[in-house]
C-alpha positions as CSV (number, residue, x, y, z in Angstrom):
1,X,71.3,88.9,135.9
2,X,71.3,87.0,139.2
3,X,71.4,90.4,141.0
4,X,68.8,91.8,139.0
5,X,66.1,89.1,140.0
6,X,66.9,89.5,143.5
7,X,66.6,92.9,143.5
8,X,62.7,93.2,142.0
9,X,61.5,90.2,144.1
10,X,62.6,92.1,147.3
11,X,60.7,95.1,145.3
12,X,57.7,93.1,144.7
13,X,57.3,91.0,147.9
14,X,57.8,94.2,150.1
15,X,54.1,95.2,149.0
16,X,52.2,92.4,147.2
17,X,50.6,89.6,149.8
18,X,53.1,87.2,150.1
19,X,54.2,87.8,153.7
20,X,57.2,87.3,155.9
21,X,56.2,86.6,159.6
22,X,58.1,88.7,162.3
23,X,61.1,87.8,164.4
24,X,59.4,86.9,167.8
25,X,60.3,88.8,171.2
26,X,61.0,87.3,174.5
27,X,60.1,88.4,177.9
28,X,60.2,85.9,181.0
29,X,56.6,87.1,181.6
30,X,54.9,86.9,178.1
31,X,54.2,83.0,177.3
32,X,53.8,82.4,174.1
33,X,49.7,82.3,174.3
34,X,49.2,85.5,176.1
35,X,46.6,87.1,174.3
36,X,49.4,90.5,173.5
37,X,51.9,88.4,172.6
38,X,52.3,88.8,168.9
39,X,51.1,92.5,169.6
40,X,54.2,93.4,171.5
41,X,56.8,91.4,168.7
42,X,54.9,93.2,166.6
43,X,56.3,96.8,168.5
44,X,59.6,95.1,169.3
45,X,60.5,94.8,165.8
46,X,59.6,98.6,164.8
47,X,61.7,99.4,167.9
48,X,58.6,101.1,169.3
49,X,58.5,99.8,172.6
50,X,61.0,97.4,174.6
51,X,61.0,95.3,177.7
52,X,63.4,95.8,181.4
53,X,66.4,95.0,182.2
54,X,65.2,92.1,184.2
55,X,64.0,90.3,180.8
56,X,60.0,91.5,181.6
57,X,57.9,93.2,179.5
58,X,55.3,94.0,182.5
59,X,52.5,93.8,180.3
60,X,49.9,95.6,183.6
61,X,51.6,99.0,184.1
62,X,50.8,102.5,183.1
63,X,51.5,104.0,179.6
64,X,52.2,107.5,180.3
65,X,51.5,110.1,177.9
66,X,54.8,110.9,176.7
67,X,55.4,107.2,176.5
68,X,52.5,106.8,173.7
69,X,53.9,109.6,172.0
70,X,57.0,107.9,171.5
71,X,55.6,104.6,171.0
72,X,53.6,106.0,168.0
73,X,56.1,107.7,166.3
74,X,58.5,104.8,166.1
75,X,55.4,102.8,164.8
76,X,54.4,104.7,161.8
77,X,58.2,106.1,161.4
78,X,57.9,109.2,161.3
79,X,60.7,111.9,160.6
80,X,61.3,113.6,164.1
81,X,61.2,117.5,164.4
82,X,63.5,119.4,167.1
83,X,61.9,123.0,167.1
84,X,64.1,125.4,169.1
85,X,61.2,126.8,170.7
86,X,59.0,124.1,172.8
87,X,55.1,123.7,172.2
88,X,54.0,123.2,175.6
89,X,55.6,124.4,178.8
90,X,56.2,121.5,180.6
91,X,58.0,120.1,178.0
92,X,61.4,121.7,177.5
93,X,63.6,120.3,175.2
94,X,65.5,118.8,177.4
95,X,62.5,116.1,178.1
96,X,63.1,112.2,176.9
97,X,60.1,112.9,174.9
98,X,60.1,116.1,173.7
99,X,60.9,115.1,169.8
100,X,58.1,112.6,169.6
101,X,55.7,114.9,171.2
102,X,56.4,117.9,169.4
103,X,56.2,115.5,166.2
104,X,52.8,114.1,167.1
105,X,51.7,118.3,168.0
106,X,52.8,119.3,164.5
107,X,50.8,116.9,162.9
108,X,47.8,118.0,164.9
109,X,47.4,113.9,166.3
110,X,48.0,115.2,170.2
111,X,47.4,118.6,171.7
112,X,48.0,119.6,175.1
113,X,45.7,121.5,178.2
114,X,43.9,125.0,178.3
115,X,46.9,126.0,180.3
116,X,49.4,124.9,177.7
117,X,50.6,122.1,179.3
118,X,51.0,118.5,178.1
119,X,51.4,116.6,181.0
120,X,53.9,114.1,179.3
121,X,54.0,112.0,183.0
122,X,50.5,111.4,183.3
123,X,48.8,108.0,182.3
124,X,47.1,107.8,179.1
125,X,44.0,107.3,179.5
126,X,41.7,104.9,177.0
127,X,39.6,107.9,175.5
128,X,42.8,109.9,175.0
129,X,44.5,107.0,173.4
130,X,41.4,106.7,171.3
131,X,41.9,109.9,169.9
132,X,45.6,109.9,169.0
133,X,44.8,106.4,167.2
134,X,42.1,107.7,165.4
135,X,44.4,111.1,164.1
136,X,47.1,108.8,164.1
137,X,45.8,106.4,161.5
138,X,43.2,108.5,159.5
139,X,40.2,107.3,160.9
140,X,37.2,108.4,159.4
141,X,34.6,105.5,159.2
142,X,31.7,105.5,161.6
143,X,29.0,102.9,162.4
144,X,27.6,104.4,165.9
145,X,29.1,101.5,168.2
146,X,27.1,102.1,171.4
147,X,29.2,101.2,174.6
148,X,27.4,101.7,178.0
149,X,29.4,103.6,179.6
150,X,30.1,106.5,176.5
151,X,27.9,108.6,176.0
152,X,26.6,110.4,172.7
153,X,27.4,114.0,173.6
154,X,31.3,113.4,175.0
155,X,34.3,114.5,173.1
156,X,35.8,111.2,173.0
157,X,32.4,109.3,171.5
158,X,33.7,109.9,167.9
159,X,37.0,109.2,168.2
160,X,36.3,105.7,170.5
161,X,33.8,104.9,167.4
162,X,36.5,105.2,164.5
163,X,38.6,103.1,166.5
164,X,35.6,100.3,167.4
165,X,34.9,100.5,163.9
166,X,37.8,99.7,162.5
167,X,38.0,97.3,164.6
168,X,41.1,98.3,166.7
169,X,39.5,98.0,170.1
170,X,35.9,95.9,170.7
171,X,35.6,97.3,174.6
172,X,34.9,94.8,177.2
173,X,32.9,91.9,177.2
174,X,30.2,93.7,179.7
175,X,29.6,96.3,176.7
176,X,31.7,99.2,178.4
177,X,34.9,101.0,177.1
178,X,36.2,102.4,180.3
179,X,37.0,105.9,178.4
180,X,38.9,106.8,182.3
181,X,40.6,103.9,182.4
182,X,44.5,103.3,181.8
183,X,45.9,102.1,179.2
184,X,48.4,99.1,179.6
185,X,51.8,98.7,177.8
186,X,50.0,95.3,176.8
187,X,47.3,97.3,175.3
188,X,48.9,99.5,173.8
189,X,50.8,97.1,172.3
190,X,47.3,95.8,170.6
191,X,46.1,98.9,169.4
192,X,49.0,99.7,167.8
193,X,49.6,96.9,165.5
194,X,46.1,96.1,165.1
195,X,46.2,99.7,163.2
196,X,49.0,99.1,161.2
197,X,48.0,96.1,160.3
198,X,44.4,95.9,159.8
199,X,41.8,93.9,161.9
200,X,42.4,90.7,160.0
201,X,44.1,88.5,162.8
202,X,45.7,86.4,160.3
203,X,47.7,89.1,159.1
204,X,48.7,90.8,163.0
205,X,52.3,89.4,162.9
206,X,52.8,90.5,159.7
207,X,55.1,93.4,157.8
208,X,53.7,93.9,154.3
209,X,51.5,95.8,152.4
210,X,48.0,94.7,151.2
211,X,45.3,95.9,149.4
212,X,42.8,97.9,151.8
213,X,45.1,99.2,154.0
214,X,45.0,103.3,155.4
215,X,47.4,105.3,153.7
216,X,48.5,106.0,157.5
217,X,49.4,102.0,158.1
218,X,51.1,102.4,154.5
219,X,53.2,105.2,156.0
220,X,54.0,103.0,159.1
221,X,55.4,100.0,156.8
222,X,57.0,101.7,153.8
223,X,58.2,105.0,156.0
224,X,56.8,108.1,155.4
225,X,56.7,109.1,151.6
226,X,58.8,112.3,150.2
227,X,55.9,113.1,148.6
228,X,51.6,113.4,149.3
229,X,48.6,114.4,149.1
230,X,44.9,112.8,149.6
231,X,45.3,110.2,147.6
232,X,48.5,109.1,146.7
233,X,51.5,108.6,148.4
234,X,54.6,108.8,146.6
235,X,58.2,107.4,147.1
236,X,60.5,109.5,144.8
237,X,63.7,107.6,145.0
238,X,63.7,104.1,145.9
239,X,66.9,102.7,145.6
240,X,68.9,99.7,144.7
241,X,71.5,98.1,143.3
242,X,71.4,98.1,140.1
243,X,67.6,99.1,140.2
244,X,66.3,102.3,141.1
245,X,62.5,102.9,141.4
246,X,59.0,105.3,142.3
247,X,56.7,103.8,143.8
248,X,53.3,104.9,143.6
249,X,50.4,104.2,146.3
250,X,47.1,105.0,144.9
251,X,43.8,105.2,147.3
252,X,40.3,105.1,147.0
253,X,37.7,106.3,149.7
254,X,40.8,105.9,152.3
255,X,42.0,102.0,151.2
256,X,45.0,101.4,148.9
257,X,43.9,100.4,145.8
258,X,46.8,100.6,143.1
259,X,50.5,99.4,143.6
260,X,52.6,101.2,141.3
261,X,56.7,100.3,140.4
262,X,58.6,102.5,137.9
263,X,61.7,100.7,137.6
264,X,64.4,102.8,136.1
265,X,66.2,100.4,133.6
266,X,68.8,103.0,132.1
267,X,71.8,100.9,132.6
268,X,70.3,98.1,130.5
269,X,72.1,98.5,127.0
270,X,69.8,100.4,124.6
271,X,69.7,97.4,122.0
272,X,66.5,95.5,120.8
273,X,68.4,92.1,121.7
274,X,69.6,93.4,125.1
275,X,65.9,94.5,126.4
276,X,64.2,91.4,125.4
277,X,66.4,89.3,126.6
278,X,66.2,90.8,130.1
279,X,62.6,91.2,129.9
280,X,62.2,87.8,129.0
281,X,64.3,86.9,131.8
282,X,62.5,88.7,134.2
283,X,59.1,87.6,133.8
284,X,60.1,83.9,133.5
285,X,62.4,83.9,136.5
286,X,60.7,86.3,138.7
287,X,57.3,86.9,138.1
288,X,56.1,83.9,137.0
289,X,56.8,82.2,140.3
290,X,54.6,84.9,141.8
291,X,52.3,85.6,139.7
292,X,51.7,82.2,137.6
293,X,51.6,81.8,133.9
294,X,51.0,85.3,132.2
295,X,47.0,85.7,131.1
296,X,48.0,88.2,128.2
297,X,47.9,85.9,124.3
298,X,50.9,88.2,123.1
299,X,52.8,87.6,126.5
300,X,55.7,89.7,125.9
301,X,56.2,90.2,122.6
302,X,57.6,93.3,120.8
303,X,53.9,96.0,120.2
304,X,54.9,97.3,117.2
305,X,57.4,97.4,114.1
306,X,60.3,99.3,115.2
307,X,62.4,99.2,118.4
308,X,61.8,102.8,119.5
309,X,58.9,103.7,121.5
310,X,57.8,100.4,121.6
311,X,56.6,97.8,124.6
312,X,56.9,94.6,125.9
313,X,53.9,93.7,127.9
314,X,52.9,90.9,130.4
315,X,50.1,90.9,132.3
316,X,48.5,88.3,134.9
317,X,44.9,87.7,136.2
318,X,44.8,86.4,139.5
319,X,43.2,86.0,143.2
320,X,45.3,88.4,144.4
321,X,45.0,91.0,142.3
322,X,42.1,92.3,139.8
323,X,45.2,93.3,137.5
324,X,48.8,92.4,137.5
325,X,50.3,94.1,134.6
326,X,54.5,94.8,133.2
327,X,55.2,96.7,130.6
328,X,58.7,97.6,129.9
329,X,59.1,100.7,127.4
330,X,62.1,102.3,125.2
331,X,61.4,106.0,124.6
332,X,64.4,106.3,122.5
333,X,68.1,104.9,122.2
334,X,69.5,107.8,124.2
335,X,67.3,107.9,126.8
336,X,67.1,103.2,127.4
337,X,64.2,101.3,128.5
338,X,62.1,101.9,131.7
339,X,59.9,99.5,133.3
340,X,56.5,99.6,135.3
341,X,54.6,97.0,137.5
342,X,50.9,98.1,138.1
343,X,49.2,95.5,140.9
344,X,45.4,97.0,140.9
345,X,43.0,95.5,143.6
């Protein structure tokens, strides 16, 4: 049963709000109180972006384009294409880049020049970097952030105020953006995790799942679902050992507001005796540390008179969470329990 608890408090503490902080990267020329520091440990532990072999990060230089592409992908890990035929002509398949890019192309967050060229060598500049965040991250949210030097009627105005909004970038302290200036490897170690993450500093150096979030910074933590569409994102087969599970992200106007666990319990003997007694179990040894006493007056007792088709139900009323509720269910003798955790906002 030891195995069993483990096994659904890695489940549940991979997307509720208790959170695990980061391993911490270091580069002779990143103190700890540079203002990108837990930025960049933030990319170093995706694996999105690494320092030289001199131990530096060299937080000043250039980002090229085909550098952000990469950087990106990593991020929000997602699954690479290798199309035999390239997008854009200066980027043969042969190119360090060329899966990232043509990943980002197919998803219609980069496109390339009227003369079909990407220019993967060039430096990214801040107003294209504002639009691959804003495609990248589903950025739809406006509030008409007015910086001095972008004006109403360029193409980048919309894009640099999703990101502004959301709080990714705030421009500089004289009120410009600098939409023709470079992007750093420092900066775009901010942007990045800032969107996965949120705009809540207090949660920038960490990797969990919390109400609010995009579904596109849910993608970037749980890996890319087997299964979409606007608003759910589903994970058809979760595994473990002995537990298998679905989980279900459920979002409203854009945030996540439903957590969903459907635990697949079929190795659990098919007895009245056997499914309490794991039940019981589970909520006292796992939940209950989490989640606190249960709120629910039957707690988990049996819903009705005979063992088929019937529940056992706990459910919690917390900070949290607006609703924290487990109900394990037997459909029939045959077929053995299943379980499901609903966390609602």
């Amino acid at each position: 049963m030891k195995k069993i608890k483990w096994l659904i408090g890695t489940f549940i503490l991979s997307i509720s709000m208790f959170l695990a902080p980061m391993a911490q990267a270091a580069f002779s020329d990143v103190s700890d109180k540079h203002q990108f520091k837990g930025y960049i440990d933030h990319l170093v532990e995706l694996n999105a972006i690494g320092g030289y072999p001199d131990g530096t990060y060299r937080v000043d230089n250039n980002v090229t384009r085909g550098q952000a592409a990469k950087i990106l992908a990593v991020a929000l890990k997602m699954p690479l294409i290798n199309p035999e035929t390239p997008t854009f002509k200066d980027v043969p398949k042969t190119n360090d880049f060329y899966t990232y890019i043509e990943t980002l192309a197919a998803r219609g967050i980069i496109g390339g020049q009227a003369d079909g060229t990407f220019n993967p060598g060039n430096s990214l500049t801040r107003a294209q970097m504002a639009k691959i965040l804003a495609n990248s991250f589903d950025l739809a949210e406006k509030s008409y952030v007015d910086f001095k030097d972008v004006d109403r009627n360029e193409w980048y105005y919309l894009n640099i105020d999703h990101v502004a909004t959301a709080k990714i970038t705030t421009g500089y302290p004289d009120n410009t953006f600098k939409p023709n200036g470079i992007v750093t490897r420092g900066q775009i170690a901010a942007f990045v995790s800032r969107g996965i993450n949120g705009y809540d500093k207090s949660k920038a150096n960490y990797r969990n799942v919390y109400f609010d979030m995009s579904k596109a910074q849910v993608r970037a933590i749980e890996g890319v679902p087997s299964s979409e569409n606007e608003k759910y994102l589903v994970y058809d087969n979760v595994k473990g050992d002995p537990l298998n599970a679905k989980i279900t992200y459920t979002f409203f106007y854009g945030e996540l507001d439903i957590m969903d666990f459907d635990f697949d319990l079929s190795h659990i003997p098919a007895t009245e005796e056997a499914t309490q007694a794991f039940f019981n179990d589970i909520v006292n040894t796992t939940f209950k540390p989490m989640f606190g006493d249960v709120t629910s007056n039957e707690k988990y007792e049996w819903m009705h008179s005979d063992y088929t088709n019937d529940l056992l139900y706990a459910f919690w009323s917390q900070t949290i969470a607006k609703k924290i509720e487990l109900v394990l269910k037997v459909n029939s003798v045959e077929e053995g329990p299943t379980m499901n955790l609903n966390i609602r906002r």
